[in-house]
C-alpha positions as CSV (number, residue, x, y, z in Angstrom):
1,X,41.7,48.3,155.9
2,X,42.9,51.7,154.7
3,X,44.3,51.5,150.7
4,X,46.4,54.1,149.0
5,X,44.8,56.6,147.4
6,X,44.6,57.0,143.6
7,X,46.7,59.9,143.8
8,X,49.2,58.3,146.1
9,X,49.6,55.1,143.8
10,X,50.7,57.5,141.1
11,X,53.1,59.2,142.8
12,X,54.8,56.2,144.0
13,X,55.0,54.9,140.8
14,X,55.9,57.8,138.9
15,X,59.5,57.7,137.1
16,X,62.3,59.5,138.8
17,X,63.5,62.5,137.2
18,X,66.3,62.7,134.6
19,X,70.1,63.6,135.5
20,X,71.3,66.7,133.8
21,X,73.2,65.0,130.7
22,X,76.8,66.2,129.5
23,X,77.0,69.3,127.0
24,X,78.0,68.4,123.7
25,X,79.4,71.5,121.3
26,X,77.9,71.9,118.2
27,X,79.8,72.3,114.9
28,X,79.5,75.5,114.8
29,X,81.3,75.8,118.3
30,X,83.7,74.0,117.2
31,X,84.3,75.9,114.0
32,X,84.7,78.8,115.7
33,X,87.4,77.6,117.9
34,X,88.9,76.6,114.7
35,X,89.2,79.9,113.1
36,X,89.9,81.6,116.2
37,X,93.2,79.2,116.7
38,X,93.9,79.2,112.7
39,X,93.9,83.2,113.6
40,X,96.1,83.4,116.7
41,X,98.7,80.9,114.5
42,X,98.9,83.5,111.2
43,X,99.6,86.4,113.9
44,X,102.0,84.5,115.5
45,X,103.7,83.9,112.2
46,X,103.2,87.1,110.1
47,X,104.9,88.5,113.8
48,X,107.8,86.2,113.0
49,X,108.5,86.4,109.8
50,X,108.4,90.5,109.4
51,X,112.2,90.5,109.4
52,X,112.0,87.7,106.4
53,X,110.2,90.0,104.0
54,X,111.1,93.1,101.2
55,X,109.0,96.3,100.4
56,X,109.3,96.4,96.8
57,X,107.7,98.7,94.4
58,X,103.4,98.1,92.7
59,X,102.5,100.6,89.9
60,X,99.4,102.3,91.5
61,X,98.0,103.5,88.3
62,X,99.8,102.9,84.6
63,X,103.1,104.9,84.0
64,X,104.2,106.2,80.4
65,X,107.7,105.7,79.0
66,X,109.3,109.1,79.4
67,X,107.5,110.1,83.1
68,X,109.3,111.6,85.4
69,X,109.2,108.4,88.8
70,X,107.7,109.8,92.1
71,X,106.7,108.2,95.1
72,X,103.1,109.0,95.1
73,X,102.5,106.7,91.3
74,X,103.5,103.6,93.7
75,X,102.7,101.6,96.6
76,X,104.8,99.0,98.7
77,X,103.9,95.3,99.2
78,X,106.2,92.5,101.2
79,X,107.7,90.0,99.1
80,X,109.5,87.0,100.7
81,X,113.3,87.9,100.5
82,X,114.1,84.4,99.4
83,X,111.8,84.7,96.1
84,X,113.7,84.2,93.2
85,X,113.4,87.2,91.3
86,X,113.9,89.4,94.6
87,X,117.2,90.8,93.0
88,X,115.3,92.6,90.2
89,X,112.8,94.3,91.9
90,X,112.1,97.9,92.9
91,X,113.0,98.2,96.9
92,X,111.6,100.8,99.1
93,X,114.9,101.8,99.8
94,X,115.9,102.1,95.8
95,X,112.7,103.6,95.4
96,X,113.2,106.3,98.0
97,X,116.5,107.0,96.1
98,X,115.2,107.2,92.6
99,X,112.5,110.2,93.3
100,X,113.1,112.3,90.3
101,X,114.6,109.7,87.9
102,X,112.7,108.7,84.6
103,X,110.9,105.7,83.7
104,X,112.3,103.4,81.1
105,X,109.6,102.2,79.4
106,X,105.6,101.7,80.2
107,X,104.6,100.0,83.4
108,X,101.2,98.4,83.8
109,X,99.0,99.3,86.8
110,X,98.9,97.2,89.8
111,X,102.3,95.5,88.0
112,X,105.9,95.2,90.4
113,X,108.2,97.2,88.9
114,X,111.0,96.0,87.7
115,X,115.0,98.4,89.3
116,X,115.9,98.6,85.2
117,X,112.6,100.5,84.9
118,X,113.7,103.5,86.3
119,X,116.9,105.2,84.6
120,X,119.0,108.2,85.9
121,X,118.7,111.3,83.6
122,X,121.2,112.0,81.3
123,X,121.6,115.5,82.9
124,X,119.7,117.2,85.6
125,X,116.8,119.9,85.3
126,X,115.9,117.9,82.2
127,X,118.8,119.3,80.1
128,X,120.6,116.5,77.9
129,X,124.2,115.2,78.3
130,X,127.2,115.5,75.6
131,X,130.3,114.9,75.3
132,X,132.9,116.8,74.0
133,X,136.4,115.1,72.7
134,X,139.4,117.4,73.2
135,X,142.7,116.9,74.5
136,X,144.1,118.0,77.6
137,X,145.9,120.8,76.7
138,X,142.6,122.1,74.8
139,X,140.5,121.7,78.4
140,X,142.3,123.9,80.9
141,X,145.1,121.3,81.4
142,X,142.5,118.3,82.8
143,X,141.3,120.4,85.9
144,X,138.2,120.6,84.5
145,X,135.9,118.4,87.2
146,X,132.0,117.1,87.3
147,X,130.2,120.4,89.0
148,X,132.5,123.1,87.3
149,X,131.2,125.1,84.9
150,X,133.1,126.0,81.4
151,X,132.6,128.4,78.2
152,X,132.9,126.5,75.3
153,X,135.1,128.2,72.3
154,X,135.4,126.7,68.6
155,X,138.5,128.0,66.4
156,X,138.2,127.8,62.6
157,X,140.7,129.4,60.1
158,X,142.5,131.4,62.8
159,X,138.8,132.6,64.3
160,X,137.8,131.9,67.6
161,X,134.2,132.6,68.9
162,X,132.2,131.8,72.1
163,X,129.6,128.8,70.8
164,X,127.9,128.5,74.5
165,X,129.3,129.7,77.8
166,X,128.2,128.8,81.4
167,X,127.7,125.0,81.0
168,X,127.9,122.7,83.7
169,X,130.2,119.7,83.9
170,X,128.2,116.3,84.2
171,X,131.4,113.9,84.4
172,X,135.2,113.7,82.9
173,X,137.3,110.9,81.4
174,X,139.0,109.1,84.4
175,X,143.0,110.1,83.7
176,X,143.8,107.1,86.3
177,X,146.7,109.7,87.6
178,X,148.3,109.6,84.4
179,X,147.4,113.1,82.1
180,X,149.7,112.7,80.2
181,X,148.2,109.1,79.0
182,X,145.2,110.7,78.4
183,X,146.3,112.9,75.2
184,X,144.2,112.6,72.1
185,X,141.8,110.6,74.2
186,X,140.3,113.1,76.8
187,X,136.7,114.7,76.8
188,X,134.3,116.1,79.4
189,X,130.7,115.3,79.6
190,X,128.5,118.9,79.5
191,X,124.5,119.6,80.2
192,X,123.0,121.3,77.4
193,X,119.8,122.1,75.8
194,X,118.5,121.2,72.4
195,X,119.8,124.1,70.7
196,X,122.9,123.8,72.3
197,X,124.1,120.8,71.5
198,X,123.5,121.5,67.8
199,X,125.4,124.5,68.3
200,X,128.1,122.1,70.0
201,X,127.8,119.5,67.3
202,X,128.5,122.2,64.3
203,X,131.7,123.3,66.3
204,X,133.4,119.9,67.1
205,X,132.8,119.2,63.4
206,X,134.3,122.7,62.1
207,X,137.5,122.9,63.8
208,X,139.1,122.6,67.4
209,X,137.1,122.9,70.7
210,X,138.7,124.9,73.7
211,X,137.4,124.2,76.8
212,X,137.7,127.5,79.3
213,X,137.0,126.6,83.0
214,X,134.5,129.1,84.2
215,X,133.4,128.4,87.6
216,X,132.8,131.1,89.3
217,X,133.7,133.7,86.6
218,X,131.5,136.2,86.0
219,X,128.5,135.8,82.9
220,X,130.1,137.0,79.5
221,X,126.6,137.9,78.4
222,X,125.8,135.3,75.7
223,X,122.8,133.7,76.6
224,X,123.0,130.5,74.2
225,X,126.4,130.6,72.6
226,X,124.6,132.4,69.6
């Protein structure tokens, strides 16, 4: 009688190999997937919502009362157009058309800046604004328009002198068609500098103003009304 060998008896009963289980992820797989779909959702929306959003105006650096606004003391961030306080705000597009305008009052770095902020000069090139009462017939008939340029004359006791000459014309009173309505209420907003607007003052306060249109006249020679 023949018997199984030793090593035959073992292989016969050996156990059968193990299948090849399922792959589970782990959680960092899944957490991956996660972020990757959180990500793909925010693109999607930011994508969306572009056309929901403002530019508005963030101080880059503090800005004094008195400075002169440009573009490169700011930066623009998106603010939902339906936020409450959108109304008040700085816009790119108000920025963009203040360049050159003055600051109000002191604005905090990294702060939104508020439209009221940022105030038109009184007159351009720095000068200061003034206006001068005089009736019509005093002010070359009320042709006198924003952008001319006049000599301004004060007569006391039967004297006239030049007080400053070659001014330019900020704004008029609005006649509303009817000059002669205006009489005794009329005056024309003027440019000057420090020193001539004192020299102004002194002659609205000593006797009558005249008003002489001077666009495109030629210089008289005075150089501040002196």
């Amino acid at each position: 009688m023949v018997f199984p060998s030793t090593t035959t008896r073992e292989a016969g009963t050996s156990q059968p190999a193990r299948r090849a289980g399922h792959w589970r992820p782990s959680l960092s797989h899944i957490l991956i997937a996660i972020a990757a779909i959180l990500a793909f959702v925010l693109n999607m929306v930011v994508l969306q919502d572009q056309s929901s959003t403002t530019l508005v105006a963030v101080a880059d650096d503090a800005i004094a009362q008195g400075t002169v606004f440009h573009a490169d003391d700011i930066r623009f961030v998106p603010v939902p157009t339906d936020f409450a306080g959108i109304d008040s705000l700085l816009t790119e597009a108000e920025a963009t058309a203040s360049q050159g305008w003055i600051v109000d009052r002191p604005i905090a770095k990294g702060s939104v800046i508020d439209a009221s902020a940022v105030v038109e000069p009184g007159a351009p090139s720095g000068l200061r604004s003034m206006s001068i009462p005089v009736d019509l017939k005093h002010a070359a008939g009320g042709a006198i328009r924003s952008g001319d340029r006049v000599d301004i004359i004060a007569v006391s006791e039967d004297q006239a002198s030049y007080v400053i000459t070659d001014v330019g014309v900020i704004a008029t009173a609005d006649l509303n068609g009817d000059a002669f309505g205006a009489i005794g209420d009329y005056h024309v907003v003027v440019a000057l500098d420090a020193n001539q607007a004192l020299a102004l003052a002194e002659a609205i306060a000593s006797g009558m103003v005249e008003l002489v249109r001077s666009t495109g006249a030629p210089p008289i020679g005075l150089d501040d009304g002196s």
